[in-house]
N, C-alpha and C positions, 0 to 999 in steps of 0.2 A: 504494500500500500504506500504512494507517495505521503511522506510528510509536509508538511506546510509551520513554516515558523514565522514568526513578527519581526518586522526589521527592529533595530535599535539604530538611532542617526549618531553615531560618535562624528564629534568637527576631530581631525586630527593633525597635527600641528608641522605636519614636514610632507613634499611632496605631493601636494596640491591633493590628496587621496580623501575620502570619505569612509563610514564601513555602512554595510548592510548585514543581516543574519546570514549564514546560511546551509545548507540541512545537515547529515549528516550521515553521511553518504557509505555505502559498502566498497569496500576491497580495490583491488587491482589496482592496487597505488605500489611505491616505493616506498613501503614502510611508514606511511602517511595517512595514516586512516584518524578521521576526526572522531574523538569524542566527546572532549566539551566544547561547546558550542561558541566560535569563534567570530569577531566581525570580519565579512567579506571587505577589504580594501580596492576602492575603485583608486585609477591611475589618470588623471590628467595627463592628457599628449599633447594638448594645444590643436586639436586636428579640425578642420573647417566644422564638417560635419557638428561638435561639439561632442560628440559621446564620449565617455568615459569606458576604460576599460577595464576590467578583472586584474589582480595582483596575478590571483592564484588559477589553475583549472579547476572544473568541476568536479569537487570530490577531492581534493588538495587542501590544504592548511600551510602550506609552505610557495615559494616562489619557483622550489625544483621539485616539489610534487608530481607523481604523474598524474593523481584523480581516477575517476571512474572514466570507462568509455564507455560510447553509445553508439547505435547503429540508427539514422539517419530517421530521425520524428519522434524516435522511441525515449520515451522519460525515463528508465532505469536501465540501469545495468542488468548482465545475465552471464550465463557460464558459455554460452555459445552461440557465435554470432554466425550466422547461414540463411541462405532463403526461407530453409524449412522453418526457421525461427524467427522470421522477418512478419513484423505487425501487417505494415502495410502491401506487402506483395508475396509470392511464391516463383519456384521455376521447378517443372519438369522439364519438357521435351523445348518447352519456351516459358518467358514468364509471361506473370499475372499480375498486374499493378492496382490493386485497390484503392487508393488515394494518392492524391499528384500524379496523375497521368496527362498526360497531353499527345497522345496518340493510339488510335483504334489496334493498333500492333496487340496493343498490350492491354486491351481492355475496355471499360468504359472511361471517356473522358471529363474529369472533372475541371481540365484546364487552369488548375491550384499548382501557382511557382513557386510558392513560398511557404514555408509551416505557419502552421496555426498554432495559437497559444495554448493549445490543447495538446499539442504534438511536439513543444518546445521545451525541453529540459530544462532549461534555464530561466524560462516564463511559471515554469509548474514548482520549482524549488526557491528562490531567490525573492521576496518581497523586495524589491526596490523600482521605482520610476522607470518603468520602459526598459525593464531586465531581459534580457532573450538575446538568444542565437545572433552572432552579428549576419551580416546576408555578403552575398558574392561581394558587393560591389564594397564595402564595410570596409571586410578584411584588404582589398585594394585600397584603400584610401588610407589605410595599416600602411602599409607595404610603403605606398606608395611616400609618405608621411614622415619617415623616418628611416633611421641608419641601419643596418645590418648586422651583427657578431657573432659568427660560432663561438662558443665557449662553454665553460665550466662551471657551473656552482655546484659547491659542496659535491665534488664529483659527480654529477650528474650533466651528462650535453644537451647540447638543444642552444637557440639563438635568443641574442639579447636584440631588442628595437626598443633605440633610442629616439625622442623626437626631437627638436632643435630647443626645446623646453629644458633639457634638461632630464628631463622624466624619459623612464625606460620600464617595458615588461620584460620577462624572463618566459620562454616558453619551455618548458623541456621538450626533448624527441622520444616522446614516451611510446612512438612505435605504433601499432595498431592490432585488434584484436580479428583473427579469421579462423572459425572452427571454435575448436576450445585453446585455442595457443595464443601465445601473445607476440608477436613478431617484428621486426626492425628495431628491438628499443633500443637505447641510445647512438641509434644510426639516422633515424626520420622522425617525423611528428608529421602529423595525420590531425587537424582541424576542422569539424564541419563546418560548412556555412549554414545559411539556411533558406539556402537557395537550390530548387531544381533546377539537374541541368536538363533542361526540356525539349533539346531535342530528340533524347536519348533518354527516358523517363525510371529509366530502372538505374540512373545514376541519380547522382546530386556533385554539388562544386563543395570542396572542400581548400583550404588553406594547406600545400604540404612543402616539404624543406628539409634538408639534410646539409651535410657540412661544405657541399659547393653552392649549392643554390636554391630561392624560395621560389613560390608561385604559387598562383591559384589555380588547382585543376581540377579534375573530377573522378569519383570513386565509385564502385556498388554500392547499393545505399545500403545495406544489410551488415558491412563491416563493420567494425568497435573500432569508433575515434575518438580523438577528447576535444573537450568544448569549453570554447573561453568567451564566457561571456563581456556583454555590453549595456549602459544604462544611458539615459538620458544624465544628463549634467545639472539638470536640474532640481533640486532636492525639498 
């Protein structure tokens, strides 16, 4: 059953950051599993747009956390992530897309590119101002926004993006979940957006990156990614 908790507004004094509550979440971290219940720090970038970003991923308590993954609309985590296990579609001999389709291929068309706050992990766990999945164009404006750096915290890899502010997130490359394995960790990090990619409906755009280069591309939507959330700035 998703939990649901009450934000607390902490002002916090360095780093342009705020907290929200936020839940607390099972497994598949880095030795990271929350138990008492922590303020989420949003991150000031300075980015047009105005949104504010996540310290941490979802299901983290740390800055090199990996968090929980998710497979693409799905609100919790699970032991195995595969079509057969996939909310919104299937695949035998071809697949079946029950929600966000945009092609007779694969089903009936509900013409839906973007999750709904029903279908958004980060809308269903997080009480704060306009908390959700950032979207294709979001994590661009990420990317696009700010500096670059492979590196290290606390032994853990994955990239730092800094913005010209000053302020910087931490992402780790905490890999991605297929089947019941956990695979690529500390080589890539695996992002969803929340955004279908509609031409191709049995995908979605995701944020991915390893130690030569980022981008925005696209994945099965059934895979176990992690998710960094985003709020409005205004509180």
């Amino acid at each position: 059953m998703k939990k649901f908790f009450s934000i607390v507004a902490v002002a916090l004094m360095a780093m342009g950051m705020v907290s929200c509550h936020k839940n607390d979440d099972e497994g598949n971290t880095n030795t990271d599993t929350i138990i008492d219940l922590t303020a989420m720090e949003w991150v000031d970038l300075g980015l047009p747009s105005g949104l504010m970003w996540a310290k941490y991923n979802l299901g983290a308590s740390t800055p090199e956390g990996y968090g929980n993954y998710y497979a693409w609309g799905e609100n919790e985590p699970k032991s195995e992530y595969s079509w057969a296990t996939y909310v919104h579609g299937d695949r035998d001999d071809t697949y079946h897309i029950y929600k966000y389709n945009t092609s007779t291929s694969f089903g009936t068309v509900d013409d839906k590119v973007r999750l709904e706050e029903s279908d958004d992990a980060v809308s269903s766990l997080l009480v704060a101002n306009g908390a959700r999945i950032p979207t294709k164009a979001e994590w661009k404006e990420l990317l696009e926004a700010t500096s670059s750096e492979w590196k290290t915290v606390n032994g853990v890899y994955g990239r730092e993006l800094t913005a010209s502010n000053g302020n910087s997130i931490f992402l780790p490359a905490a890999g991605d979940r297929n089947g019941n394995s956990r695979i690529n960790l500390g080589m890539r990090g695996n992002y969803w957006t929340a955004s279908l990619y509609d031409d191709y409906p049995c995908r979605a755009w995701n944020m991915t990156f390893d130690s030569e280069e980022q981008r925005v591309y696209y994945g099965d939507r059934y895979y176990g990614f992690s998710l960094r959330a985003v709020c409005d700035s205004q509180y």
